[in-house]
LUMBA-951697 format. One line per field, with one value per residue: x, y, z of N, C-alpha, C in turn; residue in three letters. Coordinates in Angstrom, 3 decimals. Last residue first. Layout:
<nukols>
n.x	X,...
n.y	Y,...
n.z	Z,...
ca.x	X,...
ca.y	Y,...
ca.z	Z,...
c.x	X,...
c.y	Y,...
c.z	Z,...
rest	ala,...
</nukols>
This chain:
<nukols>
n.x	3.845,4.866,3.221,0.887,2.128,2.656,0.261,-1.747,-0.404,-1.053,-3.629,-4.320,-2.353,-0.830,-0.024,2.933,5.169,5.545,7.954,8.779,9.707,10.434,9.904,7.864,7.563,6.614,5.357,5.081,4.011,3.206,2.122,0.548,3.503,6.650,8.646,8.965,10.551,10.653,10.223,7.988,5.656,6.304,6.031,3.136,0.954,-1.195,-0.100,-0.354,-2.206,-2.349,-4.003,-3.427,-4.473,-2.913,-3.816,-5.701,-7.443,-8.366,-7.938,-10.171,-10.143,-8.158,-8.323,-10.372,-8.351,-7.437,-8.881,-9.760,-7.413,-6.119,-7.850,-6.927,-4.673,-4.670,-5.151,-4.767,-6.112,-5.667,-2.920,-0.783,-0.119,-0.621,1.046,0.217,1.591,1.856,1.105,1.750,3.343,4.791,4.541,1.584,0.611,2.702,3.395,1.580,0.733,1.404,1.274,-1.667,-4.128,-6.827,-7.583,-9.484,-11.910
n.y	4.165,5.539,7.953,7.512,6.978,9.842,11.002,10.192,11.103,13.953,14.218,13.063,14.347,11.897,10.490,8.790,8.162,6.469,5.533,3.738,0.953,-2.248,-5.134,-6.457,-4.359,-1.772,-0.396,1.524,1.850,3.842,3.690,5.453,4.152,3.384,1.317,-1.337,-2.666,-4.930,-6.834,-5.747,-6.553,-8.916,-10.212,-9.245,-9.061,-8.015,-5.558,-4.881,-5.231,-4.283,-3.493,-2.464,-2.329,-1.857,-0.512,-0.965,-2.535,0.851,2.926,3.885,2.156,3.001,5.799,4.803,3.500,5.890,7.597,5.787,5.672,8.290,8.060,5.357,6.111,8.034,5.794,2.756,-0.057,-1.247,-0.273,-0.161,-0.153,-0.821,-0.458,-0.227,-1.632,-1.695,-5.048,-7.494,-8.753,-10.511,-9.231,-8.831,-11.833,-13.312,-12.829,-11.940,-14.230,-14.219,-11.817,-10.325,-8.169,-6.487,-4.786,-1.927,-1.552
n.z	-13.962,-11.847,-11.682,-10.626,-8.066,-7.461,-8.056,-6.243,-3.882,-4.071,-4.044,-1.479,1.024,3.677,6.770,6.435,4.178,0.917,-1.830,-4.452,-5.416,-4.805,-6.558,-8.583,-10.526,-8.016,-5.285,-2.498,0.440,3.102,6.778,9.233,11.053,11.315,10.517,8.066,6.440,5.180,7.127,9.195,7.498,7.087,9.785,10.785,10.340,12.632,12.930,9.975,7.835,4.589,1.304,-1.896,-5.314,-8.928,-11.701,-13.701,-12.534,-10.910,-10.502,-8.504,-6.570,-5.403,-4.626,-2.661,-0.680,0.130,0.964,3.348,5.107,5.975,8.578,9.882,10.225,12.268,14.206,14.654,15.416,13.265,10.677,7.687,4.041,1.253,-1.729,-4.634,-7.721,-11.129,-12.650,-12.287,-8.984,-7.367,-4.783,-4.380,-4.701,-3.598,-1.387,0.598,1.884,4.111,5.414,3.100,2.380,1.046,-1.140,-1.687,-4.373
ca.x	2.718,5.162,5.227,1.250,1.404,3.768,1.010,-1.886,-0.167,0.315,-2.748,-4.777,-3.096,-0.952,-1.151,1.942,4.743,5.478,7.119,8.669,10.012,9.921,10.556,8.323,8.285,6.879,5.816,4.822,5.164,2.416,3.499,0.500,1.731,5.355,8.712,7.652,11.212,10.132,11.123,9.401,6.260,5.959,6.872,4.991,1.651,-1.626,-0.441,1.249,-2.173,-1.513,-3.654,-3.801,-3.897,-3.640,-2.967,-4.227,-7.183,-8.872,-7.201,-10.294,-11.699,-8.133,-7.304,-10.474,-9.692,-6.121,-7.681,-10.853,-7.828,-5.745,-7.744,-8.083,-4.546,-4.249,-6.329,-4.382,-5.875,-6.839,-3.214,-2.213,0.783,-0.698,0.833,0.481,1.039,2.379,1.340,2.515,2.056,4.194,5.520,2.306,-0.270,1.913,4.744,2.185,-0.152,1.352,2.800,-1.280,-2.660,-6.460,-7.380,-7.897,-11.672
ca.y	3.346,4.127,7.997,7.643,5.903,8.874,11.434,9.092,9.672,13.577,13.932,12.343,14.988,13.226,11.678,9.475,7.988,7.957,5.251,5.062,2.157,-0.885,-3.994,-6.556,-5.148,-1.587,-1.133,1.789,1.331,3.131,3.931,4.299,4.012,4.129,1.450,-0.326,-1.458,-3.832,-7.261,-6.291,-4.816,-8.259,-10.562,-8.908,-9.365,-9.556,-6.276,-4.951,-4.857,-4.798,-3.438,-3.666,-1.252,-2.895,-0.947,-0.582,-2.944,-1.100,2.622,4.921,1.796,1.834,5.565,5.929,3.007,4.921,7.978,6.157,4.791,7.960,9.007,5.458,5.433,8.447,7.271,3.890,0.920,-0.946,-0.750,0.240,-0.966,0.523,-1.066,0.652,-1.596,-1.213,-3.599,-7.264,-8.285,-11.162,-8.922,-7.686,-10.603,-13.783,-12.246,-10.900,-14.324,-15.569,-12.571,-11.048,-9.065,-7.392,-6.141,-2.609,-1.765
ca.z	-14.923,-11.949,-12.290,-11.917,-8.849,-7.237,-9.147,-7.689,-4.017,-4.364,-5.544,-2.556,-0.038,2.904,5.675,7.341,5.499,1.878,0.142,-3.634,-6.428,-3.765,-6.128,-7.460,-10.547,-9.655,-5.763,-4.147,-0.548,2.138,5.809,7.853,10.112,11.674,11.532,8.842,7.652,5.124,6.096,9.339,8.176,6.273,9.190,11.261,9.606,12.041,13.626,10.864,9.145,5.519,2.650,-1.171,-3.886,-7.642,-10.121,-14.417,-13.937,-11.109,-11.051,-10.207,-7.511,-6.020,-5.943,-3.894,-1.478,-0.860,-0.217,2.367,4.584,4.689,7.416,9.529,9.192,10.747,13.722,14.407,16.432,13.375,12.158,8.796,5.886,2.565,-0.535,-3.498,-6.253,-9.975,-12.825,-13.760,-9.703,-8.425,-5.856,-4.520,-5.032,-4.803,-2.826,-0.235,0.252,3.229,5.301,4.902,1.868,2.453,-0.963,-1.612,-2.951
c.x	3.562,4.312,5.866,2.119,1.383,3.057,2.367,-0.490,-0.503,0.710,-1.579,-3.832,-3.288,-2.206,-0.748,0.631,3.919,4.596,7.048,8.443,9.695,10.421,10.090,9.663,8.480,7.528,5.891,5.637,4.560,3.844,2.635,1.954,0.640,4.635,7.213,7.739,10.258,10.367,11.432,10.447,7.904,6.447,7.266,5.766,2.710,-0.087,-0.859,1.158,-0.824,-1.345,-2.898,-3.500,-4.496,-3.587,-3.793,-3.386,-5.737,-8.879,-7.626,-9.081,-10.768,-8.568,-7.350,-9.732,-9.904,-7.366,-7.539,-10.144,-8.776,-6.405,-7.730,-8.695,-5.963,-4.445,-5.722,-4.613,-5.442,-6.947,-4.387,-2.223,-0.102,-0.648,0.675,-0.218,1.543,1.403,1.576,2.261,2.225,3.429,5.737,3.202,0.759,1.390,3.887,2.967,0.777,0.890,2.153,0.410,-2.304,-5.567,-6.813,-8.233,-10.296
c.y	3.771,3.827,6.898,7.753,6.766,7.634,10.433,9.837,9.293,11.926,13.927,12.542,13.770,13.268,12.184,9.855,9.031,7.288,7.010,4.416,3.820,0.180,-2.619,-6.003,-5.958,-3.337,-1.766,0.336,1.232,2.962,2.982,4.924,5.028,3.953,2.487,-0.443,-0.910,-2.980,-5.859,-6.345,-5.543,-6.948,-9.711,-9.249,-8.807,-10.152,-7.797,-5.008,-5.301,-4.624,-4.423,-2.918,-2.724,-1.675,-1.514,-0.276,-1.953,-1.003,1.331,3.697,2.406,1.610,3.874,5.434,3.770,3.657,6.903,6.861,4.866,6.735,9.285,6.933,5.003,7.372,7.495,5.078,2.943,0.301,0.160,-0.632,-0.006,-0.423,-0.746,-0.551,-0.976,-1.508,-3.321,-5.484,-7.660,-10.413,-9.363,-7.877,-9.595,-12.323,-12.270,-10.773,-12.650,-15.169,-13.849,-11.813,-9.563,-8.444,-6.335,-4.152,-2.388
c.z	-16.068,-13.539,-12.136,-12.743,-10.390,-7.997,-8.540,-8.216,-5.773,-4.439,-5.372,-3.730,-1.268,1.383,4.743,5.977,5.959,3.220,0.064,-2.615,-5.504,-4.475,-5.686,-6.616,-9.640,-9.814,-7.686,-4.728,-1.633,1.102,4.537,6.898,10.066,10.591,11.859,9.864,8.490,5.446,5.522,8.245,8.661,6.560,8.058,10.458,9.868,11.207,13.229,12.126,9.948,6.595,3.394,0.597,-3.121,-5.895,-9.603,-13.467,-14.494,-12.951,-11.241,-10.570,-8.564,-6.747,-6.190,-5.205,-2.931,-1.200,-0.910,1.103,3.390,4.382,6.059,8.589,8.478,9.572,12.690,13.721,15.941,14.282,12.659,10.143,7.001,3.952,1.237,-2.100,-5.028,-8.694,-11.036,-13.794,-11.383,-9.559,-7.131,-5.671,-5.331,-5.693,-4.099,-1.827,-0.568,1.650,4.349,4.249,3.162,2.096,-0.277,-0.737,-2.744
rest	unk,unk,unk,unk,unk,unk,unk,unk,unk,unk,unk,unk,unk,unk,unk,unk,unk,unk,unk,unk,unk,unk,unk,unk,unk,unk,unk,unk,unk,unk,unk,unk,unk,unk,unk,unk,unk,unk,unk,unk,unk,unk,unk,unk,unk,unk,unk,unk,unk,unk,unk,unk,unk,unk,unk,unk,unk,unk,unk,unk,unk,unk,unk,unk,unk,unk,unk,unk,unk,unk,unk,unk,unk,unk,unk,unk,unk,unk,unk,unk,unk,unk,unk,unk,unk,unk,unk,unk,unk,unk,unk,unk,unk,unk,unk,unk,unk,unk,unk,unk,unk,unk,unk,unk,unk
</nukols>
């Protein structure tokens, strides 16, 4: 299950993290994101223990989407090192997200 991250606890979890993280930036209000929400669960459970996947309501966490650039949602950041290694914005197809997570590992 992805883990609910907020402006206080991101650097710990995300950029702190020793393997890659997909970080999915959402808003309750927003139908696509309620789409790709059950994808990016999926690829959490199959990867638990070798990624992390976390969420980020950019309503609750401005500061975060802000630092960030998240200008539309769901925008999801790949993160390697604490550093932003991909992004993709909007919907798309389950295997094209594990094969961007799998070209981090």
């Amino acid at each position: 299950m992805a883990l609910e991250v907020t402006d206080a606890t991101f650097e710990e979890v995300v950029l702190k993290s020793e393997v890659p993280v997909i970080v999915d930036f959402w808003a309750v209000w927003c139908g696509p994101c309620r789409t790709i929400g059950p994808i990016v669960e999926d690829i959490g459970k199959e990867y638990e223990g070798k990624a992390k996947v976390v969420k980020v309501d950019v309503d609750s966490n401005q500061g975060t989407a802000v630092k960030y650039g998240i200008r539309n949602i769901p925008t999801l950041l790949f993160f390697k090192n604490g550093e932003v290694a991909d992004k993709q914005v909007g919907v798309v197809p389950k295997p094209l997200l594990v094969k961007k997570l799998e070209a981090l590992m």
